[in-house]
N, C-alpha and C positions, 0 to 999 in steps of 0.2 A: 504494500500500500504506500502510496507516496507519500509527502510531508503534509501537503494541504490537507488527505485525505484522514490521515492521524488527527490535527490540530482541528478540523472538521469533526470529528466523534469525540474530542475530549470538550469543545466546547458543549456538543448538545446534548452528551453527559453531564456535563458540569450544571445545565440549566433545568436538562428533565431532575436531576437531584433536588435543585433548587421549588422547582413549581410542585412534586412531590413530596416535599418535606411541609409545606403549607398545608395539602391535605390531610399530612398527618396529622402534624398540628391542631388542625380542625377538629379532628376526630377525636383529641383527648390524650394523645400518648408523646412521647418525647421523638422528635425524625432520626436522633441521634441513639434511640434506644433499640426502634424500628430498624434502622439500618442494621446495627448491631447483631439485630436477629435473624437478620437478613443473610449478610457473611457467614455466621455463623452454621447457619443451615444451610449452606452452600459449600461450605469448605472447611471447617473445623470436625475433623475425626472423621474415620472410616467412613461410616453410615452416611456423611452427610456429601461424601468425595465418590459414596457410587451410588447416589442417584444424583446426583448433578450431571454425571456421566450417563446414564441412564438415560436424561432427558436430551442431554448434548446430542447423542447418535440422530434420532430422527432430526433435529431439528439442524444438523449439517447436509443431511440426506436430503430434505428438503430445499433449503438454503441455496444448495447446490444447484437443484433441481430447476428454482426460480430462474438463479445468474445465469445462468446458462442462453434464457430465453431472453431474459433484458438485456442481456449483454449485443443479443442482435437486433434490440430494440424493439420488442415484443412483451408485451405485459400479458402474461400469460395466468387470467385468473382462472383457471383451468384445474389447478394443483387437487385442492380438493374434494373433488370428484373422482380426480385420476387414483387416490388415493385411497378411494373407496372402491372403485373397478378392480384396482391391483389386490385390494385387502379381500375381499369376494372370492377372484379366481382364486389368490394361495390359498384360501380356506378349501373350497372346492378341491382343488389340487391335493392338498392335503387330506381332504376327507376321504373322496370316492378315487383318487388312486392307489394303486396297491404294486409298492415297492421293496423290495427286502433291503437297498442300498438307502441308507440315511443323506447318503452325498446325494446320488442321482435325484432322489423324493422333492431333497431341500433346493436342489440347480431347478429342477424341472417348474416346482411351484413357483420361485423364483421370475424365469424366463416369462414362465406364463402368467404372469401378473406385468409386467413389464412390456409384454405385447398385448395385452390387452388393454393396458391403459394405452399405450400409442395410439392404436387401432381406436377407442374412443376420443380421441381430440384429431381424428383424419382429417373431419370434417370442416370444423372451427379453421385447423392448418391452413388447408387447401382455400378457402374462401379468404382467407389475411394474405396468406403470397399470390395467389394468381388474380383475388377480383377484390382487392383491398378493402374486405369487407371488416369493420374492427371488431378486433381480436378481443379487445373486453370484455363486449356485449356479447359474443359467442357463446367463450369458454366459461364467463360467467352462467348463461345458461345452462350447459351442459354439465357445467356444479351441480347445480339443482338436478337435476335431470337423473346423472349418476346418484345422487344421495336418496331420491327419492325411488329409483328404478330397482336400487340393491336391497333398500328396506321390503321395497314389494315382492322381490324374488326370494327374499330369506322369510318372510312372514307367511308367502303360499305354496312355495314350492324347497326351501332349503332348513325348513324348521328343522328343528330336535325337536321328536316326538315324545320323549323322555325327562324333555327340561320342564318338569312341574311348577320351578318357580316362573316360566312366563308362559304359565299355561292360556291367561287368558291374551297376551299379547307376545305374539312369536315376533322375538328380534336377534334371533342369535342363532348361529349354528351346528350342527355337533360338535363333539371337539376334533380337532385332526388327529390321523395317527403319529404314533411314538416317532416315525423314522422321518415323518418332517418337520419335527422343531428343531427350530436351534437352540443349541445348550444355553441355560442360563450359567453364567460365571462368576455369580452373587445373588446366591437366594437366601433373603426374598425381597433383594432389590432391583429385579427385573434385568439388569444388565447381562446381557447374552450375545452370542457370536457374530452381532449384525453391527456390534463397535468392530469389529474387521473389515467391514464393509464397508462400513463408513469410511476408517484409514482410505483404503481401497481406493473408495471414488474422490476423496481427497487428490490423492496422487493422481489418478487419470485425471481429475478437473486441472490440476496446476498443468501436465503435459499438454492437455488437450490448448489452453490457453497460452501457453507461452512456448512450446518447441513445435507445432503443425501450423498449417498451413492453413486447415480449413479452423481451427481457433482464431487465426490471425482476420483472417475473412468476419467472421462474425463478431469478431472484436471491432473490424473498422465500419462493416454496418452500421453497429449501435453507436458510432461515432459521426459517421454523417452517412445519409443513403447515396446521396449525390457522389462525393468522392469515391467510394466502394464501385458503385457504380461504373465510374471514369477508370476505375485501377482493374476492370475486368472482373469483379464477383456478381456472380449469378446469383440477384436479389432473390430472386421466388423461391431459388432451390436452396439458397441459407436460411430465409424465414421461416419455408416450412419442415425444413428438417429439426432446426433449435426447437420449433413447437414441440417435437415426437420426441426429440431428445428429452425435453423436460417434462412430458407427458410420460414418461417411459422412467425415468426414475422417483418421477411421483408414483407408481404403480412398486417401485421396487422400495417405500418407503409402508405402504400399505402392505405386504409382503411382509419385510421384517417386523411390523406392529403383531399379525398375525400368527406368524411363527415362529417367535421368539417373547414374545409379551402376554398376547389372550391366550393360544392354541385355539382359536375359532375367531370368525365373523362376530361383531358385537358392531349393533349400530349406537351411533355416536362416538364410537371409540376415539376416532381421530381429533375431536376437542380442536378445530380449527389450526389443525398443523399448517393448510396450505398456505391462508393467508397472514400464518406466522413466518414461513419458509419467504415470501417475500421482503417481510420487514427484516431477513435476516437476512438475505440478499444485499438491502439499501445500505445498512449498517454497516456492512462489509464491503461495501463501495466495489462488488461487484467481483472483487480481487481472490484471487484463488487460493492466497494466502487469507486477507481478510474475513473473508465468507466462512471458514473453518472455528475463526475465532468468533466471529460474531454467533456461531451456532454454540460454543461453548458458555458465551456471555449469555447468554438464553435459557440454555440449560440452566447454568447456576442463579440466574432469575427465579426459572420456576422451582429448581429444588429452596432456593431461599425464604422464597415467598410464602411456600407453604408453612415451611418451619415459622415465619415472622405472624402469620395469622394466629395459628397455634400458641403462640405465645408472647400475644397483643391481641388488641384489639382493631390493629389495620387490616383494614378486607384488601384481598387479592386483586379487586379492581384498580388500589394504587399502581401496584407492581403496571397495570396493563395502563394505565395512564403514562407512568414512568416512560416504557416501551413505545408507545405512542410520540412523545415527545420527542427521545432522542432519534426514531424515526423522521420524523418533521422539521427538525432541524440537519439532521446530514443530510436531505436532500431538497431542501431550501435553498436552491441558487442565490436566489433573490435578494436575500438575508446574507450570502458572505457578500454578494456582489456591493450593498450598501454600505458591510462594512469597509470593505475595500476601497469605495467613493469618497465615503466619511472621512478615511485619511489621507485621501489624495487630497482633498476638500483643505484638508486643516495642515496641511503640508505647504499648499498652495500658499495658503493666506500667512502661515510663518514664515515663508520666502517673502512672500510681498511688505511685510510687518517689518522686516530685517532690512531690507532696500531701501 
């Protein structure tokens, strides 16, 4: 991440701190005690260093998932949906296949969550690269679409006929077999073999972005279309590919949720990962280094914030104001560009003052 983009996240840190510590305030508790409980549950002892970890994985899987798309200058509200298509088929995959290999079970469900989330945002793609039709309003809908189409297919046709406690409302699926989970590596703090994975697509995000060619392409896309253009990249066939790409690891984030955290389909599970995976995107100014870290600042958000409700009386809507804010300001142009003016401004007039 460059310099600007550092001093960029420390100020609108320094300021979400600031307009979140009033809330506190408000609320009766000290911001300074708050906070406290906050680190604390996030990073003090064992317990509190895996699930920080715990929460970090999806939300760099995601993260990742976003930049990928903004990067070529596509806002891809798409994610979670993709996220529920992906969580669906691994369930499925898991359930009604029958494999003796735990690798093959766990690769296959996998794959197959990952092409079927592509395979759902075909369409959205195809309409944003060849008839610039936008992309928000699309993959926004087919959010809805996915979330409401997976509840329907697991409530009439994917029930567990067995699960009495949602006898009157089927939202859930059998559980999958033994040979497609993945291990948990801290029970019972959910942390299991998809923090590999994560690593994983770390590395391929930084390669994909800084040693290819087709990274470099979609890097100058989201830079200007015009230029990309002039330099010989194939607009249509970068836009709609970054779509599938980030369609496709949002599916491989539903996936790991599934078989390695529930062992089955549970609607609602995802708790708004997709348009968390965005904001963790901006934060991370998009960088393949940054993006990683901003999925860990996220992490240790949510494992803190719980701990800090727990033990205050701040509700967890702080925490997502906080989150909000420093969003808002790293991608405030407007807002450095003024300050930037302000001392050209005061620069000018102490020349002219001195003359």
């Amino acid at each position: 991440m460059k310099e600007k983009g550092y001093i960029r996240v420390l100020i609108a840190f320094s300021l979400a701190l600031i307009v979140s510590s009033i809330f506190i305030y408000i609320s009766g508790e000290s911001p300074i005690s708050a906070y406290y409980q906050l680190i604390k549950g996030a990073f003090f002892g064992k317990n509190s260093i895996l699930t920080t970890l715990r929460w970090s994985v999806p939300y760099i899987i995601v993260g990742i998932a976003a930049a990928i798309s903004l990067k070529a200058g596509v806002f891809n509200l798409g994610l979670e949906g993709c996220i529920y298509i992906g969580a669906l088929t691994a369930a499925l995959v898991g359930t009604y296949f029958t494999c003796s290999s735990p690798i093959v079970h766990v690769c296959f469900a996998i794959l197959a969550a990952m092409v079927a989330s592509a395979i759902w945002l075909i369409i959205p793609a195809y309409l944003k690269a060849y008839h610039k039709v936008n992309e928000v309003i699309t993959t926004w809908m087919f959010t809805y679409i996915a979330i409401l189409l997976t509840q329907y297919l697991v409530r009439v046709i994917f029930f567990d006929p067995n699960d009495i406690a949602q006898a009157a409302q089927q939202v859930r699926t059998p559980y999958i077999q033994g040979t497609a989970k993945l291990l948990e590596l801290s029970p019972p703090y959910q942390l299991n073999q998809s923090i590999f994975i994560a690593v994983s697509l770390m590395v391929l995000f930084y390669i994909f972005v800084k040693k290819t060619k087709v990274g470099y392409e979609v890097t100058m896309l989201g830079k200007s279309g015009n230029f990309s253009k002039y330099g010989g990249v194939n607009i249509e066939r970068t836009q709609f590919f970054s779509i599938l790409i980030s369609a496709s690891i949002g599916g491989l984030l539903g996936a790991c949720e599934v078989l390695g955290v529930h062992y089955r389909f549970i609607q609602g599970f995802s708790n708004d990962m997709g348009p968390t995976g965005i904001m963790v995107a901006l934060i991370g100014q998009l960088n393949p280094i940054g993006v990683p870290i901003s999925g860990i600042f996220m992490g240790a958000l949510q494992a803190g914030a719980r701990a800090m409700s727990r033990n205050s009386n701040v509700s967890l809507d702080t925490v997502s104001i906080m989150i909000a804010i420093v969003v808002i300001f790293v991608t405030a142009e407007g807002f450095y560009d003024s300050i930037k003016i302000g001392k050209e401004i005061k620069k000018h007039r102490k020349e002219k003052t001195n003359v």
